[in-house]
Backbone of each chain as ProteinMPNN parsed JSONL, in Angstrom:
{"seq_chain_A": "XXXXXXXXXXXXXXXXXXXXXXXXXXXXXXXXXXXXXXXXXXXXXXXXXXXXXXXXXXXXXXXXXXXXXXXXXXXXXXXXXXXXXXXXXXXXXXXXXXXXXXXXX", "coords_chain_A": {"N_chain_A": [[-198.908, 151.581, -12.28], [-196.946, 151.711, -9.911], [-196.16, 152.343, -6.519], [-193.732, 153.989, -5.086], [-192.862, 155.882, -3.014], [-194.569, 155.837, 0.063], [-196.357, 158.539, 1.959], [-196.506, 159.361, 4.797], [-197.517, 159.787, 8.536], [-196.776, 158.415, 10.721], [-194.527, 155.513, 12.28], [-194.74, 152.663, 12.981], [-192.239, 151.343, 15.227], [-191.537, 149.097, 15.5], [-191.186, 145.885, 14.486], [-193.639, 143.541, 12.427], [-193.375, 140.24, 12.694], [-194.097, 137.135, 10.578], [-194.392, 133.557, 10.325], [-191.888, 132.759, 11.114], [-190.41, 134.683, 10.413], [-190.528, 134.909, 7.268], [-192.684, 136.332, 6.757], [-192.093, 139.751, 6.833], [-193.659, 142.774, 8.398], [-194.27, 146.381, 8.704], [-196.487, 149.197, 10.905], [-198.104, 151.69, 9.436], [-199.165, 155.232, 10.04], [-201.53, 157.279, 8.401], [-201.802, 160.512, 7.17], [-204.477, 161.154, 6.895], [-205.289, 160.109, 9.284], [-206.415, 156.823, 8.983], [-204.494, 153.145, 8.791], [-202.348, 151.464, 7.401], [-199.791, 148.558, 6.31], [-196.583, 147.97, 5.152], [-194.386, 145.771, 3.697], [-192.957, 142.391, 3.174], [-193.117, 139.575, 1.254], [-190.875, 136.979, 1.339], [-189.342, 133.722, 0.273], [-191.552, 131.549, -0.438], [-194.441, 129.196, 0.236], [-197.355, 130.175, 1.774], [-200.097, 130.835, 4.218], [-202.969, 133.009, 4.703], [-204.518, 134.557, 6.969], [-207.572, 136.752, 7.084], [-208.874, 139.98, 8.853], [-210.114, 141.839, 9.362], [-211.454, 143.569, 5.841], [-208.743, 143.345, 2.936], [-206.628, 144.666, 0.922], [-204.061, 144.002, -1.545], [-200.914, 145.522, -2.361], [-198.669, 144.974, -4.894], [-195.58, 146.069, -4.358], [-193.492, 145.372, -5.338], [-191.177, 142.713, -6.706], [-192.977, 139.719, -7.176], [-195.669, 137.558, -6.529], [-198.042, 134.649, -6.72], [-201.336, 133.882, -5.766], [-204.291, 132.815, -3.829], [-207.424, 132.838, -3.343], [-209.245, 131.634, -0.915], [-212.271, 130.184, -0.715], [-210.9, 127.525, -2.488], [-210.153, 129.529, -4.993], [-208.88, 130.494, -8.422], [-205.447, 129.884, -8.952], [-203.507, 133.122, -9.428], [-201.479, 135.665, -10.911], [-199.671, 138.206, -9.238], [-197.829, 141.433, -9.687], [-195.76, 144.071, -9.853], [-197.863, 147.401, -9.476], [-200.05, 146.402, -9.325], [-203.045, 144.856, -7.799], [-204.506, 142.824, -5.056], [-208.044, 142.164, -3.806], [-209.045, 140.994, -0.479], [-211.443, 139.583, 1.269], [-213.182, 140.253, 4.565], [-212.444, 138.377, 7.512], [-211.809, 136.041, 6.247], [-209.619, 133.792, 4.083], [-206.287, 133.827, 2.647], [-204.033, 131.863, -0.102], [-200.548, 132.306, -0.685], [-198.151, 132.099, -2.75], [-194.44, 132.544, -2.936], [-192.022, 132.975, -4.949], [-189.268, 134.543, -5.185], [-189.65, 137.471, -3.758], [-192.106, 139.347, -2.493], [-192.899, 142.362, -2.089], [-195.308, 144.473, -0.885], [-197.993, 146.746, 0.061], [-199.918, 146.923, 2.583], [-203.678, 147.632, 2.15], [-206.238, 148.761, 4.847], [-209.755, 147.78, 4.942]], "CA_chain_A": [[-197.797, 152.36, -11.747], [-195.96, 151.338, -8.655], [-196.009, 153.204, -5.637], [-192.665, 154.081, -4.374], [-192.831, 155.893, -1.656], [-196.068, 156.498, 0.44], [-196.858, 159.797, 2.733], [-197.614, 158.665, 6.491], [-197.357, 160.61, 9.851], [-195.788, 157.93, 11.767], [-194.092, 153.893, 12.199], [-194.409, 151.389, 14.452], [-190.805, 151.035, 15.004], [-191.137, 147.249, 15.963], [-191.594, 145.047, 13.117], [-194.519, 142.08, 12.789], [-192.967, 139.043, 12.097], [-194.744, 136.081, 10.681], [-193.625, 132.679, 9.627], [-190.141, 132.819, 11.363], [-189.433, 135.825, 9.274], [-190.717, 134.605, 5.764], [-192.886, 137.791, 6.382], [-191.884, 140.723, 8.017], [-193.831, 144.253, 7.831], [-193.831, 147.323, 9.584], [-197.221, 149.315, 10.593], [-198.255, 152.793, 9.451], [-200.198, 155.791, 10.089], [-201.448, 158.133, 7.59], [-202.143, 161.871, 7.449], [-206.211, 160.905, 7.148], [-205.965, 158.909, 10.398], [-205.762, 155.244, 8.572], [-203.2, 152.505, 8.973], [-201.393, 150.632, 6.616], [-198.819, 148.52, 6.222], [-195.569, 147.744, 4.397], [-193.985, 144.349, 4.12], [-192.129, 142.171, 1.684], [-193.24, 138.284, 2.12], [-189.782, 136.179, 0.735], [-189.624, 132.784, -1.018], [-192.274, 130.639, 0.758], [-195.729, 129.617, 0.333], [-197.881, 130.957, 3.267], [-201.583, 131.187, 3.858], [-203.172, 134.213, 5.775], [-206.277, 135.262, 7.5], [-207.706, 138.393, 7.6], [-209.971, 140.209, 10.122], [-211.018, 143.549, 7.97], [-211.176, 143.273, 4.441], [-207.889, 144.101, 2.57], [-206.096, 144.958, -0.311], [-202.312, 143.774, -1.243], [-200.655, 146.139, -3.779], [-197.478, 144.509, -4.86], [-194.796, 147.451, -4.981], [-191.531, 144.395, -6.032], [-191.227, 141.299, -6.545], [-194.489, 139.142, -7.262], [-196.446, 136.162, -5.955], [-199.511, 134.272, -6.917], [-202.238, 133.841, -4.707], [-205.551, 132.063, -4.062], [-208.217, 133.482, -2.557], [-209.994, 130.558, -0.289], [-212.391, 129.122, -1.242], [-210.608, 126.865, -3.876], [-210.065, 130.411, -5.786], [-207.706, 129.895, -9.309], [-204.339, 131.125, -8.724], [-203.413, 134.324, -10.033], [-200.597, 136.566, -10.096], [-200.003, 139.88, -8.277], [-196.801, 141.901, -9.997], [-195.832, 145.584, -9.383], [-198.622, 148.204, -9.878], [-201.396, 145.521, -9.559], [-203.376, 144.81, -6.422], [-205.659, 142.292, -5.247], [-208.499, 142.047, -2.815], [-209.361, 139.86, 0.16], [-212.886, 139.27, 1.982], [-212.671, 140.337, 6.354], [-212.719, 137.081, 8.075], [-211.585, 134.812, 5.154], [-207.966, 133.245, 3.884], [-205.936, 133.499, 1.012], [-202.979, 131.461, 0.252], [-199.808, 132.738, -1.393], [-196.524, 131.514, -3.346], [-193.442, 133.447, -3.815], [-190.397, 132.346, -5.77], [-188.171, 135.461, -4.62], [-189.61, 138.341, -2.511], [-193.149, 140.126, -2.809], [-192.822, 143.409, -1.59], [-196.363, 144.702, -0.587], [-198.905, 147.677, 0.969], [-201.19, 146.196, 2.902], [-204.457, 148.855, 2.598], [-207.587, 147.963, 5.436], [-211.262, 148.147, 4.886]], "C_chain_A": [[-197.487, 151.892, -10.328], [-195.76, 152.397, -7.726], [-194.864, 152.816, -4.789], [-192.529, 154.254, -3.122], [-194.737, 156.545, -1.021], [-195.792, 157.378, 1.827], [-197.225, 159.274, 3.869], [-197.165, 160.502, 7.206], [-196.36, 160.041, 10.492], [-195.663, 156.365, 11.621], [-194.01, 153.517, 13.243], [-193.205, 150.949, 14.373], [-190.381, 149.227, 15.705], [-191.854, 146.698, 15.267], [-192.676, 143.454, 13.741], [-193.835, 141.079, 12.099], [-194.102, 137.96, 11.947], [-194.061, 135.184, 10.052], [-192.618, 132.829, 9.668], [-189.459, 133.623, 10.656], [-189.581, 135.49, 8.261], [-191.925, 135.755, 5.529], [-192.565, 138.466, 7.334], [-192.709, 141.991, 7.71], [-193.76, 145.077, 8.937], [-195.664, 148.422, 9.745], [-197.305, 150.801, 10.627], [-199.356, 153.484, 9.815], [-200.47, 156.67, 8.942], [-202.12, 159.121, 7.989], [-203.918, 161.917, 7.493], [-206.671, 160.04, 8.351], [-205.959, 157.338, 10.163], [-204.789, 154.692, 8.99], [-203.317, 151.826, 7.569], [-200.486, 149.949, 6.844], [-198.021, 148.528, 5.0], [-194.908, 146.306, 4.563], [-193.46, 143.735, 3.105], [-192.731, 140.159, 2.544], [-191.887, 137.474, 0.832], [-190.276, 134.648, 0.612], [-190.107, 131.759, 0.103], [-193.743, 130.558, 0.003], [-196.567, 129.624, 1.767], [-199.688, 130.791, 2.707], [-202.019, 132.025, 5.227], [-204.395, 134.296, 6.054], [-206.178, 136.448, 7.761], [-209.045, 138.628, 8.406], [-211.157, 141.522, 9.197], [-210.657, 143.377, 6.652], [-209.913, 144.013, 4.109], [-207.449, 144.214, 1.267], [-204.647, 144.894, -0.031], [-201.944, 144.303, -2.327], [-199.19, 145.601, -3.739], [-196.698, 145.904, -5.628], [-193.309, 146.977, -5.048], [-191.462, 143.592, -6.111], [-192.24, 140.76, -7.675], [-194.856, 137.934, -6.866], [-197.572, 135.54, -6.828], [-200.225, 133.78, -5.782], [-203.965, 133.503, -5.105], [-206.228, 132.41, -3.193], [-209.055, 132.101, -2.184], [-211.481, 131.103, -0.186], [-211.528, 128.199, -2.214], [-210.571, 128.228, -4.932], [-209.182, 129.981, -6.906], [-206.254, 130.95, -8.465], [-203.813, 131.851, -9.511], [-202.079, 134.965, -9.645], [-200.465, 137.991, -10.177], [-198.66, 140.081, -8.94], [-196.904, 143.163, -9.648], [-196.941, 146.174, -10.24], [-199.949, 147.131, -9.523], [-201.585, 144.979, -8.302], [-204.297, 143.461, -6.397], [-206.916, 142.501, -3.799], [-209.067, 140.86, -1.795], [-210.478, 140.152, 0.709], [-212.06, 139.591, 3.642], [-213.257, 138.587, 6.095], [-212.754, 135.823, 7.384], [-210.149, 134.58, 4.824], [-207.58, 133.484, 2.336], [-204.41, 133.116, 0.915], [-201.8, 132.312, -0.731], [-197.876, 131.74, -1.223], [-195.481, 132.551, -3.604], [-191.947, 132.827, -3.772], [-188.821, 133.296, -5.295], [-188.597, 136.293, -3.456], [-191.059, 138.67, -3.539], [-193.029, 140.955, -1.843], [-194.37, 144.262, -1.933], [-196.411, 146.263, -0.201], [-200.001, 147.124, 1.17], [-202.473, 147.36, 2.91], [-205.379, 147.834, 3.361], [-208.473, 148.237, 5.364], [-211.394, 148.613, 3.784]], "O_chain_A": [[-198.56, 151.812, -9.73], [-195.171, 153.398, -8.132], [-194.79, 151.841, -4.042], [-192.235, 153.434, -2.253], [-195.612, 157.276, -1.486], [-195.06, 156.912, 2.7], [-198.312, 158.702, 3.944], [-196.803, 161.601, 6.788], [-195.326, 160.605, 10.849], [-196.524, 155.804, 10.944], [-193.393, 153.877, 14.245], [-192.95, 150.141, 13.48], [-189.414, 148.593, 16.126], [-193.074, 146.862, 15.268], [-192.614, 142.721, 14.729], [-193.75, 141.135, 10.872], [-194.928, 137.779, 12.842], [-193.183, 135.541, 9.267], [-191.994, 133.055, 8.631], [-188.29, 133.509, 10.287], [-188.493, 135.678, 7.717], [-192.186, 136.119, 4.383], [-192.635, 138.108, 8.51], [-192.456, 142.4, 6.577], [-193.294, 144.694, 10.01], [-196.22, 148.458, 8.647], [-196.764, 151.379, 11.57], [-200.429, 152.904, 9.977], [-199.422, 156.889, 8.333], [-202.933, 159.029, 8.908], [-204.493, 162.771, 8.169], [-207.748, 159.476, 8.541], [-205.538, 156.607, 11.059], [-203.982, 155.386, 9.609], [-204.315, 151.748, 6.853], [-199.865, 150.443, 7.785], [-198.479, 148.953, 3.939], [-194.976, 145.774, 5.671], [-193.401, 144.356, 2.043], [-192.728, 139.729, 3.698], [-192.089, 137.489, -0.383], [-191.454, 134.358, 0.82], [-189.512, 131.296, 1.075], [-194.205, 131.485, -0.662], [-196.188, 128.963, 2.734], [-200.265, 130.693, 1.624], [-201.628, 131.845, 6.381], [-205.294, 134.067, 5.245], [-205.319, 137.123, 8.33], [-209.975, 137.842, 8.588], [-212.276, 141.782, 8.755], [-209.51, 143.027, 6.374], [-209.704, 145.091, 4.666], [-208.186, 143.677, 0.439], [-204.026, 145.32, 0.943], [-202.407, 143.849, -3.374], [-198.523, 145.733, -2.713], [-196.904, 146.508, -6.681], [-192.286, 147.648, -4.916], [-191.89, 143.188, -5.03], [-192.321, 141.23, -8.81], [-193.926, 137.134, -6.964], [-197.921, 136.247, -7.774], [-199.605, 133.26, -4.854], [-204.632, 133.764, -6.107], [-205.745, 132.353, -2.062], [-209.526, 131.472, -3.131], [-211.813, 132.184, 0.3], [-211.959, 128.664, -3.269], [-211.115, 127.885, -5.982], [-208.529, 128.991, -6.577], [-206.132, 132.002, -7.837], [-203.519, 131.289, -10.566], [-201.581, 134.923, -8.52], [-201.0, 138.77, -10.967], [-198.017, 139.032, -8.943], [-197.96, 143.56, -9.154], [-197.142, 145.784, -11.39], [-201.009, 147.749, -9.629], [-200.619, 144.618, -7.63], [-204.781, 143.012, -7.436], [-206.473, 143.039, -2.785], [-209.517, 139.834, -2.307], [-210.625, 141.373, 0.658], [-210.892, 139.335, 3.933], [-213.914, 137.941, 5.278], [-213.411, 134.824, 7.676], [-209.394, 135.341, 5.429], [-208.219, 133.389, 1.288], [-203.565, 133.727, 1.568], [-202.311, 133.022, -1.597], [-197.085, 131.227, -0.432], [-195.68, 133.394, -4.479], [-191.149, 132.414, -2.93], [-187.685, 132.849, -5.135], [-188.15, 136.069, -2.331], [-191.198, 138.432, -4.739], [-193.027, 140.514, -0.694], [-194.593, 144.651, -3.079], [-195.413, 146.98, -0.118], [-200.889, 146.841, 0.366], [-202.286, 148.166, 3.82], [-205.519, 146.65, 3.052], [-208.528, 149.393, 5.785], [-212.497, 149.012, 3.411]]}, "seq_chain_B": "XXXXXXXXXXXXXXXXXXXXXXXXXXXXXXXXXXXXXXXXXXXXXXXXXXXXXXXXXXXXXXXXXXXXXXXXXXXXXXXXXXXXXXXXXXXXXXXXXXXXXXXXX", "coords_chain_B": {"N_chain_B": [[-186.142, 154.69, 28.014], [-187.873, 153.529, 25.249], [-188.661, 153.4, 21.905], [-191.747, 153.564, 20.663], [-193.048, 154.885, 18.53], [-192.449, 156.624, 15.327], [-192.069, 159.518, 14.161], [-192.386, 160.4, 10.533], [-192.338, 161.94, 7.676], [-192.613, 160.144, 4.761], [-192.258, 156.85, 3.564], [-190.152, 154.016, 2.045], [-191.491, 152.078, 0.008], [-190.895, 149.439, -1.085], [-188.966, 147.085, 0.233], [-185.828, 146.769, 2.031], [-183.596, 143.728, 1.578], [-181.994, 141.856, 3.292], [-178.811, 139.305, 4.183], [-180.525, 136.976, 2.873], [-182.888, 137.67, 3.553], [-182.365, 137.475, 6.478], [-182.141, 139.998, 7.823], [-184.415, 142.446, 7.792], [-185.202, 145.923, 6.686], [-187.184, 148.915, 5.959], [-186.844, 151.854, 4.634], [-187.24, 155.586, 5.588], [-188.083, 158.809, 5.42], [-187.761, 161.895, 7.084], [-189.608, 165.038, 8.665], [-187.494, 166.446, 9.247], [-186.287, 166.276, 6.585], [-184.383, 164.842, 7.361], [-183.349, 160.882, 7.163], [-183.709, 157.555, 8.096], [-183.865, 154.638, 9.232], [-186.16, 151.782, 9.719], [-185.871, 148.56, 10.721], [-185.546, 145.104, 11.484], [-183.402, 142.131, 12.595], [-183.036, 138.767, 12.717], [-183.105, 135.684, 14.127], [-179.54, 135.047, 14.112], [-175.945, 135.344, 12.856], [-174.543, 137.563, 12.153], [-172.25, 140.016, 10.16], [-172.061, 143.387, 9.256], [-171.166, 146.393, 7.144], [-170.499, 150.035, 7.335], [-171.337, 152.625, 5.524], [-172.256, 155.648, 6.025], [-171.49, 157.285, 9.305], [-173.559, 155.209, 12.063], [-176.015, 154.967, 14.195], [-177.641, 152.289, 16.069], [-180.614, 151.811, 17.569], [-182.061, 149.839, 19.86], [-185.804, 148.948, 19.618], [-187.132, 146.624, 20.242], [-187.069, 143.003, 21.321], [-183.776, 142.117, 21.677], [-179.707, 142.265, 21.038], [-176.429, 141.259, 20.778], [-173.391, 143.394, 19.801], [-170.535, 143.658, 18.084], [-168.364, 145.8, 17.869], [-165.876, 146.519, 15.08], [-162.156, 146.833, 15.306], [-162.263, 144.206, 16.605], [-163.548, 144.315, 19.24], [-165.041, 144.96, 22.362], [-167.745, 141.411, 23.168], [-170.972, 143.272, 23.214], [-174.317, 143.484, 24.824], [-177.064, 145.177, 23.592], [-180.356, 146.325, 24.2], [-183.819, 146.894, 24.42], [-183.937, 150.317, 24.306], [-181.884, 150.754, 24.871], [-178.799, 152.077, 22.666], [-176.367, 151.586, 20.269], [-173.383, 153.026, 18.595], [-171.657, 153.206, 15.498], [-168.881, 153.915, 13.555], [-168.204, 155.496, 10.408], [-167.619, 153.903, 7.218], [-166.713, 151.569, 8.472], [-167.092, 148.522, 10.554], [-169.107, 146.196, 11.547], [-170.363, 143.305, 13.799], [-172.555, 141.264, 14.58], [-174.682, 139.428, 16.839], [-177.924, 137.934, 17.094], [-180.446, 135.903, 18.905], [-183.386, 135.697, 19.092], [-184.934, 137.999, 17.901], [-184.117, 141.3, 16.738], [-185.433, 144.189, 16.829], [-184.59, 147.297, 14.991], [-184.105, 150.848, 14.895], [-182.155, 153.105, 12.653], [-180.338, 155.439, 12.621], [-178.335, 157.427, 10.678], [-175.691, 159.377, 10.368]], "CA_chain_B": [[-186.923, 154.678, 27.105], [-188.39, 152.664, 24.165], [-189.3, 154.508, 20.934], [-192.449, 152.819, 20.068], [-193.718, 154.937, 16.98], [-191.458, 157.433, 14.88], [-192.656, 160.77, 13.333], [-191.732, 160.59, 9.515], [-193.336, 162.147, 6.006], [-192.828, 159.419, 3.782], [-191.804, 155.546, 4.134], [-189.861, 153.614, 0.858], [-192.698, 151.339, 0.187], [-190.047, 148.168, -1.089], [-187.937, 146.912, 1.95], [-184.285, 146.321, 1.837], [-183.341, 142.474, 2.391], [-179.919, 141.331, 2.978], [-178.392, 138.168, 4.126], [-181.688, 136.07, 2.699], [-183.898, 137.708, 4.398], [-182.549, 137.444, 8.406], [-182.312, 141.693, 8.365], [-185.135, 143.309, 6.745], [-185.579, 147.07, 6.879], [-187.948, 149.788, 5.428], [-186.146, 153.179, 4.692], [-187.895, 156.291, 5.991], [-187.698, 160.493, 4.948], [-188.179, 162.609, 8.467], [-190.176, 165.879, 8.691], [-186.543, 167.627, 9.019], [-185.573, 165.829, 5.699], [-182.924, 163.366, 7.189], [-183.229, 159.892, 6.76], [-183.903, 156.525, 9.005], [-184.529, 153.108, 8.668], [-186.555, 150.99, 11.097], [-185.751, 147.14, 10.611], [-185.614, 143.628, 12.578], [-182.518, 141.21, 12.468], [-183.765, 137.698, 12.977], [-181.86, 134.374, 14.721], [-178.819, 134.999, 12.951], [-175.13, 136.23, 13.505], [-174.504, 138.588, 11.071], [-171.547, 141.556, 9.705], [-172.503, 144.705, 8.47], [-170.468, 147.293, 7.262], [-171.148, 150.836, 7.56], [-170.69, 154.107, 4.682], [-172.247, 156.914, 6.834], [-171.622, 156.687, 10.682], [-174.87, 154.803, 12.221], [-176.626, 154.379, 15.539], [-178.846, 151.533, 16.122], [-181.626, 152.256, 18.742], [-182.889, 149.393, 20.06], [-186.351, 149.48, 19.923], [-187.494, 145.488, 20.494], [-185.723, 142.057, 21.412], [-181.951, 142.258, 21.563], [-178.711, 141.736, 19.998], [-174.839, 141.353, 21.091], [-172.671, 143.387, 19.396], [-169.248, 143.571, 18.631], [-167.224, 146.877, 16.936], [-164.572, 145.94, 14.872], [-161.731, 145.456, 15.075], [-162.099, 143.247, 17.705], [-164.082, 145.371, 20.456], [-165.501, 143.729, 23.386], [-168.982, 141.489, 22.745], [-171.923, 144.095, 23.999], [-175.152, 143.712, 24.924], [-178.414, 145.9, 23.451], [-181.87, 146.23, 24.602], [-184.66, 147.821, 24.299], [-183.967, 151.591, 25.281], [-180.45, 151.289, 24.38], [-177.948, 151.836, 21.668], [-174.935, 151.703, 19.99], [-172.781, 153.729, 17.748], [-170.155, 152.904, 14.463], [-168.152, 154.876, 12.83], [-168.55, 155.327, 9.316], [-166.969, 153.065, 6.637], [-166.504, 150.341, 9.279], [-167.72, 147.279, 10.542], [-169.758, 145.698, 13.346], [-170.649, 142.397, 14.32], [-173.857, 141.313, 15.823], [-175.483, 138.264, 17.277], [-179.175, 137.412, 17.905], [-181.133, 135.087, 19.351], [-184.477, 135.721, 18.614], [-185.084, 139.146, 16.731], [-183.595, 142.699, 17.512], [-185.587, 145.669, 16.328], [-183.969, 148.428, 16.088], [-183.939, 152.628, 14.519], [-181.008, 152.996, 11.973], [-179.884, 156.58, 12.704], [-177.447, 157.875, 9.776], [-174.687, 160.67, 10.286]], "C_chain_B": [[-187.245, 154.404, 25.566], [-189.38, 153.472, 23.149], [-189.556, 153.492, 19.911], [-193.052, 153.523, 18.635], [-192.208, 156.354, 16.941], [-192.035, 158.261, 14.144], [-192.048, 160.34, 12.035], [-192.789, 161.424, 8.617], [-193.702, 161.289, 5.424], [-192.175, 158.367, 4.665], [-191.394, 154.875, 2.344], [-190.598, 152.579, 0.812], [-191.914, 149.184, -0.286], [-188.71, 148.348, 0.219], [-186.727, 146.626, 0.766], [-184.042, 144.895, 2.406], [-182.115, 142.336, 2.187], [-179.943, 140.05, 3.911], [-179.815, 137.714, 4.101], [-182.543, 136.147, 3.442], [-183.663, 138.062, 6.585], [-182.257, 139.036, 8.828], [-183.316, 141.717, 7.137], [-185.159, 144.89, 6.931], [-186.56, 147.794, 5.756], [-186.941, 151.19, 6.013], [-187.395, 154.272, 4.944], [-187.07, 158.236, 5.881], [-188.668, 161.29, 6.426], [-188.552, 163.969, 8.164], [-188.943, 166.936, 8.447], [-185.393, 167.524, 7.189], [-184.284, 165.019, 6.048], [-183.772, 162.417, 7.132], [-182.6, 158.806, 7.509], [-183.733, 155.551, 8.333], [-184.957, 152.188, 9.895], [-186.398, 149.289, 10.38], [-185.895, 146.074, 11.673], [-184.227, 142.364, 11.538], [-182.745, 139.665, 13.222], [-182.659, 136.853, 13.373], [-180.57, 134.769, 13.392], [-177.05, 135.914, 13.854], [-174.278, 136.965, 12.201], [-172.531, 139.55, 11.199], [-171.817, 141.875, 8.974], [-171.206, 145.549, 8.255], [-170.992, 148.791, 6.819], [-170.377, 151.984, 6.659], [-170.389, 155.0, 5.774], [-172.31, 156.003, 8.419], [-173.119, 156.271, 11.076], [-174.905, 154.972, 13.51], [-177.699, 153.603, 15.836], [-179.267, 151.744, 17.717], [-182.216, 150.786, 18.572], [-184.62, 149.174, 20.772], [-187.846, 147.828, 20.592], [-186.466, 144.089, 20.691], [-184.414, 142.766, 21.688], [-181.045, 141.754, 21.13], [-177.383, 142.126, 21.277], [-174.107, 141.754, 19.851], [-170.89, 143.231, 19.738], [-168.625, 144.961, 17.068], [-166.084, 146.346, 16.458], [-163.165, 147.083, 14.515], [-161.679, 144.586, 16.588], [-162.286, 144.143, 18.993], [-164.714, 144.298, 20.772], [-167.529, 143.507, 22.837], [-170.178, 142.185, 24.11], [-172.789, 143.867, 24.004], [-176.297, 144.917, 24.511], [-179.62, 145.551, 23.245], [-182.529, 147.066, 24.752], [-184.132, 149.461, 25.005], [-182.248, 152.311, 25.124], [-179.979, 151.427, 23.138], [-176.797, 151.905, 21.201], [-174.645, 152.355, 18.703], [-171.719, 153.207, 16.983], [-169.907, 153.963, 13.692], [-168.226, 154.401, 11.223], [-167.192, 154.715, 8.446], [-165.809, 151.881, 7.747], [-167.036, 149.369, 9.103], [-168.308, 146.79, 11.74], [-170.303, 144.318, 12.846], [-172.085, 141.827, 15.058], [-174.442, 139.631, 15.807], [-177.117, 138.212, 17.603], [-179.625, 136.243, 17.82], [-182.303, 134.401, 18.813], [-185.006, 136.965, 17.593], [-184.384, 140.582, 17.909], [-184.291, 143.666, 16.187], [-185.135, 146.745, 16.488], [-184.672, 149.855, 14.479], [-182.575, 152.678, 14.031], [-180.957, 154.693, 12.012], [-178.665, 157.108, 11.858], [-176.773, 159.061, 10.486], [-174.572, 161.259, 11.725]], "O_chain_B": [[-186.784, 155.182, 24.731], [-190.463, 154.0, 23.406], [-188.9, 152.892, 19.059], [-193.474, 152.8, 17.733], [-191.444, 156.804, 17.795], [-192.682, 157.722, 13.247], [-190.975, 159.782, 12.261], [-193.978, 161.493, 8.927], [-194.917, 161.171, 5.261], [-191.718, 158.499, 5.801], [-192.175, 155.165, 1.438], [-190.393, 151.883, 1.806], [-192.353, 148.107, 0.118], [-188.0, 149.202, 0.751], [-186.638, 146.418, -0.444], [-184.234, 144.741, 3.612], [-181.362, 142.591, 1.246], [-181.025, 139.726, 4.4], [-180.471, 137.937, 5.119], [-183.076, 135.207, 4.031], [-184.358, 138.55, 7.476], [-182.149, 139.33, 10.018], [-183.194, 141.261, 5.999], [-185.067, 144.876, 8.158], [-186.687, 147.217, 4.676], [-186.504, 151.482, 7.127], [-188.509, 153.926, 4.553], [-185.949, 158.649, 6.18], [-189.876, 161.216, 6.654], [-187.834, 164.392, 7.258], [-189.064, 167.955, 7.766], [-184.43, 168.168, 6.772], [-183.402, 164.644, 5.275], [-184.961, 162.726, 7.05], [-181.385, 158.784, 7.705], [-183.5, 155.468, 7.127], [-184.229, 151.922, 10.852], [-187.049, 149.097, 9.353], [-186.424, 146.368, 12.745], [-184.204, 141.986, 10.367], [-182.551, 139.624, 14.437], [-181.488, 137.11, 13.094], [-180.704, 134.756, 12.169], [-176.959, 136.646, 14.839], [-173.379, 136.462, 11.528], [-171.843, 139.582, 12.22], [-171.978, 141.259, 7.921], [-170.27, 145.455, 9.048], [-171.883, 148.817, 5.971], [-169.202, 152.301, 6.849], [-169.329, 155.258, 6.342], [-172.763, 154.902, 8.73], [-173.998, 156.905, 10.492], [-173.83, 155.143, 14.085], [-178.789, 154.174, 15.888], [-178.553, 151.814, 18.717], [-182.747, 150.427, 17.521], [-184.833, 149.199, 21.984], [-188.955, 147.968, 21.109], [-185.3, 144.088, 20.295], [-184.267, 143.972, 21.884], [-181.253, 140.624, 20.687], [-177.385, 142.901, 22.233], [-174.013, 140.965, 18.91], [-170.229, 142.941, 20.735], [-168.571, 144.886, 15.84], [-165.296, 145.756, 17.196], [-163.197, 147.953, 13.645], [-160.785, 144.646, 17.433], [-161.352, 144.602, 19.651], [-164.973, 143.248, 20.184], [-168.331, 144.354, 22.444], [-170.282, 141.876, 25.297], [-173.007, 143.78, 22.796], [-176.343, 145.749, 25.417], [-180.032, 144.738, 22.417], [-182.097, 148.123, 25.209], [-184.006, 149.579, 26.224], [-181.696, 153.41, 25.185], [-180.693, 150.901, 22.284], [-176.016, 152.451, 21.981], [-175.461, 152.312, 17.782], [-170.783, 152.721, 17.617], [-170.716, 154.784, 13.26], [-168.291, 153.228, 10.856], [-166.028, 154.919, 8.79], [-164.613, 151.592, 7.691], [-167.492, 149.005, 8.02], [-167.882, 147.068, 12.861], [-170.652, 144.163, 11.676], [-172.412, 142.199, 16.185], [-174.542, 138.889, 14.83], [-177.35, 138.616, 18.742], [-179.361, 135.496, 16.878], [-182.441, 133.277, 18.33], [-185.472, 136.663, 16.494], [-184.252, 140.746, 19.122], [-183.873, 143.819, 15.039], [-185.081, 147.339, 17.565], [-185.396, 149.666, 13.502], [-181.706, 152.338, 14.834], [-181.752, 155.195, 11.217], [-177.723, 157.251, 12.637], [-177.496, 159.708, 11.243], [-173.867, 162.247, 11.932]]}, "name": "protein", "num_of_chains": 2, "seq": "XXXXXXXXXXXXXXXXXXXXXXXXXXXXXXXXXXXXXXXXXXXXXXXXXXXXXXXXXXXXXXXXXXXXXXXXXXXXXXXXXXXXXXXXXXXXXXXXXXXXXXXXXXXXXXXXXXXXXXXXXXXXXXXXXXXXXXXXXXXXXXXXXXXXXXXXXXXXXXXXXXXXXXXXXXXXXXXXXXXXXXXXXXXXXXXXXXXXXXXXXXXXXXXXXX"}
């Protein structure tokens, strides 16, 4: 199932750009104190590092993505998530738009 | 003054992209039940046209607009903003990115 809309408190009303705008997201708070984001990464392949382990739930679009090491590539569509390792990379392809929730830890 | 986070309830968890990406926004549902949108307009010189009257709050970077029909080109930056009248049109230039607060009605 696809999560439409999600429940915060509050938005960072100044957007993170990465990759000249091939991603953009926005960052949240939620009513338990957490952050999150939101984000859509458009037609590019990209490769990311992360600091805290995460989770990417694709809520439009879809990508495939390779979790570094040499991981296979796989793909992420609405309702279906994947996870990343803190302090490791994972690359990603997208043909149109992947529209994301980034969860942390 | 620069309105770095924004009270809301909820956040629409797929963004809105238009011209290929160089505006993105995320729509947003406010505690009083109206209805935002925080985005970023990237190098690009863009027209929009507008249903309900808007006010963009800039809330990062900056943009030059221009009201149409043929209103003088304006400057906005952080702290400021500008107003259109509904089922119009506006004009805008940036540089580098303009974040702004999409204020409806």
């Amino acid at each position: 199932m696809t999560t439409e809309t999600l429940q915060v408190t509050s938005v960072t009303t100044k957007a993170n750009v990465y990759f000249d705008g091939k991603c953009v997201s926005h960052d949240l708070q939620l009513p338990d104190g957490s952050r999150k984001s939101v984000g859509v990464v458009l037609a590019a392949e990209l490769s990311f590092g992360t600091a805290a382990p995460e989770r990417m739930e694709c809520v439009g679009g879809a990508c495939e993505y390779q979790l570094e090491p040499q991981g296979p590539w796989q793909t992420c569509e609405p309702g279906q998530s994947f996870s990343i390792a803190g302090d490791s990379r994972f690359n990603i392809r997208v043909a149109e738009a992947f529209h994301y929730i980034c969860h942390y830890g």
